[in-house]
Residue, then its C-alpha position, 0 to 999 in steps of 0.5 A: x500500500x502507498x503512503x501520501x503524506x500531506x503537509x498542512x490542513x488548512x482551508x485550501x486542504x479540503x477538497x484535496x484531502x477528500x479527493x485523495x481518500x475518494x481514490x483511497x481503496x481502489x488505487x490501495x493509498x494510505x494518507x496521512x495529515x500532518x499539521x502543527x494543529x493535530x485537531x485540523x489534522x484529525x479533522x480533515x480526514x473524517x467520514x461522513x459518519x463523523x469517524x476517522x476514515x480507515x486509510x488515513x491517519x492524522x500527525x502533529x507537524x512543525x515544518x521547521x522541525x528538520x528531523x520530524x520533516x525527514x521523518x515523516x518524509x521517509x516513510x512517504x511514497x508521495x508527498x504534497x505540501x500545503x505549508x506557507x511557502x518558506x517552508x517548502x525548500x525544507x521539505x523539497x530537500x528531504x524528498x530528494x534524500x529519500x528520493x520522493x516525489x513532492x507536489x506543491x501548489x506555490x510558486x517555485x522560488x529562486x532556491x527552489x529552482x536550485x534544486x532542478x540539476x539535483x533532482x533530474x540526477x536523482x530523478x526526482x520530481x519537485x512539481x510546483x505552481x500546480x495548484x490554481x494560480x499558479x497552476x490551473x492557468x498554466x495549464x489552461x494557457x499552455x495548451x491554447x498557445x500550443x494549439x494557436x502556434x500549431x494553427x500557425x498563428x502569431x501570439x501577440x498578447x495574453x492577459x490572464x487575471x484570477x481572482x477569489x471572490x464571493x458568489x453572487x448571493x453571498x456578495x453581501x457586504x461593501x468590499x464584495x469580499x471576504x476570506x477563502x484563502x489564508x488571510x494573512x496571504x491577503x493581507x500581504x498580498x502584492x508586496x514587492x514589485x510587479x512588472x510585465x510588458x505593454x506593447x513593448x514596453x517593460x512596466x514596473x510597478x511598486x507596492x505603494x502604486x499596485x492598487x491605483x494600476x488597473x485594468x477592466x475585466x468582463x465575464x459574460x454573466x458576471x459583469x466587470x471585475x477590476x484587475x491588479x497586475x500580479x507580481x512578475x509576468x516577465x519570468x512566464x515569457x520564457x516558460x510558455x514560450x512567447x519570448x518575444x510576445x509585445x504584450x504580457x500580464x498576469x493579475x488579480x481581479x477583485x469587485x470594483x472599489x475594492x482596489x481604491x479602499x484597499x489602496x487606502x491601507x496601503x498608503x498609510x501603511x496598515x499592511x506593515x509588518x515590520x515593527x511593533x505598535x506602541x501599547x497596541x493591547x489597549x488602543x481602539x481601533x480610531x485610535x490604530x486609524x489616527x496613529x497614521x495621519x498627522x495631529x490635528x485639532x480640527x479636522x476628524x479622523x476621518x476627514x484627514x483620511x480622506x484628505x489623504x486618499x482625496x477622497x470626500x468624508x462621505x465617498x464611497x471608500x470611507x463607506x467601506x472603511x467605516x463599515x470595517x470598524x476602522x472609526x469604531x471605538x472597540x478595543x484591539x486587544x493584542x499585545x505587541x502587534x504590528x500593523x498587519x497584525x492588527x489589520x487582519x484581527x479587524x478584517x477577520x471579524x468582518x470577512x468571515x464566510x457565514x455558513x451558508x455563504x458560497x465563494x467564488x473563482x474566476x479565471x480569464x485568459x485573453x490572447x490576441x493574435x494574428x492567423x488567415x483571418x486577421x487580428x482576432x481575440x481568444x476570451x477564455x473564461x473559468x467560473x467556479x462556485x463553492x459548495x459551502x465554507x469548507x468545500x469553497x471553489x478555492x479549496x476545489x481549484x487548488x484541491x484537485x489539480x494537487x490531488x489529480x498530479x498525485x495520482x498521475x505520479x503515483x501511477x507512473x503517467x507522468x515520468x518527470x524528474x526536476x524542478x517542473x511547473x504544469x506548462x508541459x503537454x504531458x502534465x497539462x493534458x490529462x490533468x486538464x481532462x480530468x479537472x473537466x470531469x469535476x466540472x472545472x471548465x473553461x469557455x471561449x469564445x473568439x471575436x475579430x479585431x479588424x476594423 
């Protein structure tokens, strides 16, 4: 029997881990869950009759421990890691002492990378980005640029945005948002500088300009979204193979007037996660707000704010900021936080998902390129709703493409060594064919740009 050995049970594990024991009997796996929170751990892996399924098995993990990281690893088969990202180099070098496959769903970061000549001589598979963006979008956009470039078509543009949002009757509050992914990674999210290519033209963009830098985006049904370029879109050239494309950009989509407001945090500097606020136990939360604006004796707190983003007290944005609680007089009650910390206390009381509440995900390709019939548009668009707050369509669309890699390894369909992302025609095709199974589908649709 193989043993799977996942690393991490948080919330984009769900759907990952009931796939995995979905297969369990008939392919003879056995899984075990290891988490630094046993309790998630045991949880992740019950039945419907609300006992611990008999092919799986639940371990207290800390991904720092190096030995206990060896441990597990060695007894392991295939191993699929869902810890914070940093955590990822730790596991990939135990899988390759004990020559283990590895699966993650981050991004493959520079020292990852390091480790591609020492995997293909142990042959090794260190397969990262595999999970919804990164991930799914690999997948989705290779095989179209693939089949146009077989068509004899000249790519030259693609834009591709993915956003986690909220279905539309859960869309229930100001920001059209709340969490289905780990909230600290939202809170951090964008930091460092995004740079892709217009026309020509190489755009950089830093932190403090990300949310004012927007583009539109429409989804047939699902009206327009507002998207943030995502990090660094120039590495995918060489990738996917379009090293000489004019135009390319990979965002975030979030609701219109997300953006602006989140802009907001931003600019004063709340998503800071370098130093410590002074007696942050006992300040409220106007108190945390006005600890960014200058002393004044005049104007309100939220008058300065808006002042700041130039904005009007009543505008929309303080709407948004006031319904957060960022005006209220509640206390923050935690000791030595920094900024982000304090944010992210704010944002969990108000982003929550109720039970009933469904997510949503959204995906949009866009490729512009030339063939017999002139300039033309190729819109290519995924939507997929959540079940509920634990089968969210985060969990699905980060769930299954791990759980379908896995699988593909653990039968010998994918004989890969290295360092790989699922740009390849081999990882992408089946694993493509199968998320359609499960009802995770794109559409396209295809217009002409010739005057």
């Amino acid at each position: 029997m193989k043993q799977i050995l996942v690393l991490g049970a948080g919330r984009s594990s769900y759907t990952l881990i009931q796939y995995l024991l979905f297969h369990a009997a008939q392919e003879k796996w056995h899984l075990v869950v290891a988490d630094t929170d046993l309790k998630a751990a045991q949880g992740k892996i019950l039945g419907l009759d609300g006992q611990p399924h008999p092919l799986a098995g639940a371990a207290l993990f800390n991904g720092e421990d190096l030995e206990a990281c060896d441990s597990l690893v060695m007894t392991a088969d295939l191993v699929v890691s869902l810890l914070p990202a940093h955590l990822h180099l730790n596991v990939a070098k135990a899988c390759l002492k004990f020559a283990r496959p590895l699966v993650t769903a981050s991004y493959a970061a520079p020292e990852m990378r390091q480790l591609d000549a020492q995997a293909k001589q142990r042959g090794v598979l260190l397969l990262n980005e595999c999970g919804l963006d990164p991930g799914i979008d690999h997948a989705s956009a290779m095989q179209t640029i693939h089949q146009l470039k077989a068509e004899g078509a000249k790519l030259l543009a693609f834009r591709s945005y993915t956003g986690g949002l909220l279905a539309p009757e859960s869309d229930n509050n100001p920001w059209h948002y709340k969490f289905t992914w780990n909230p600290r990674n939202v809170v951090g999210a964008g930091r460092g500088m995004a740079k892709y290519i217009v026309n020509g033209q190489y755009k950089y963009v830093p932190y403090h300009r990300l949310f004012s830098h927007l583009e539109t985006i429409k989804v047939e049904g699902y009206g327009e979204f507002e998207g943030y370029p995502n990090r660094d879109s120039l590495q995918y050239r060489d990738q996917y193979g379009l090293d000489q494309i004019p135009t390319m950009i990979r965002g975030t989509l979030r609701r219109p007037g997300f953006c602006q407001a989140w802009n907001a945090f931003v600019q004063l500097g709340m998503t800071d996660d370098s130093f410590v606020i002074e007696n942050s136990a006992n300040l409220t939360h106007r108190e945390f707000t006005n600890s960014f604006l200058q002393y004044s004796r005049v104007f309100l707190v939220e008058e300065k704010l808006a002042q700041i983003m130039n904005v009007k007290p009543d505008s929309e944005l303080i709407g948004r900021l006031r319904w957060l609680g960022l005006f209220d007089h509640s206390k923050i009650g935690l000791h030595r936080a920094t900024p982000a910390d304090v944010l992210l206390k704010i944002l969990q009381e108000k982003w929550a998902l109720a039970p009933d509440d469904r997510d949503l995900i959204v995906m949009q390709h866009q490729f512009e390129y030339t063939n017999s019939h002139g300039r033309q548009l190729l819109t290519s668009s995924l939507v997929v709703q959540g079940d509920n707050p634990q089968n969210t369509a985060m969990a699905k669309t980060v769930g299954l493409p791990l759980g379908i890699a896995a699988r593909l390894i653990l039968n010998g369909k994918l004989a890969l060594a290295g360092v790989q992302i699922p740009t390849l025609a081999e990882i992408y095709t089946p694993l493509l064919n199968e998320l359609t199974e499960w009802g995770v589908r794109f559409t396209e649709t295809v217009t002409s740009l010739e005057e």
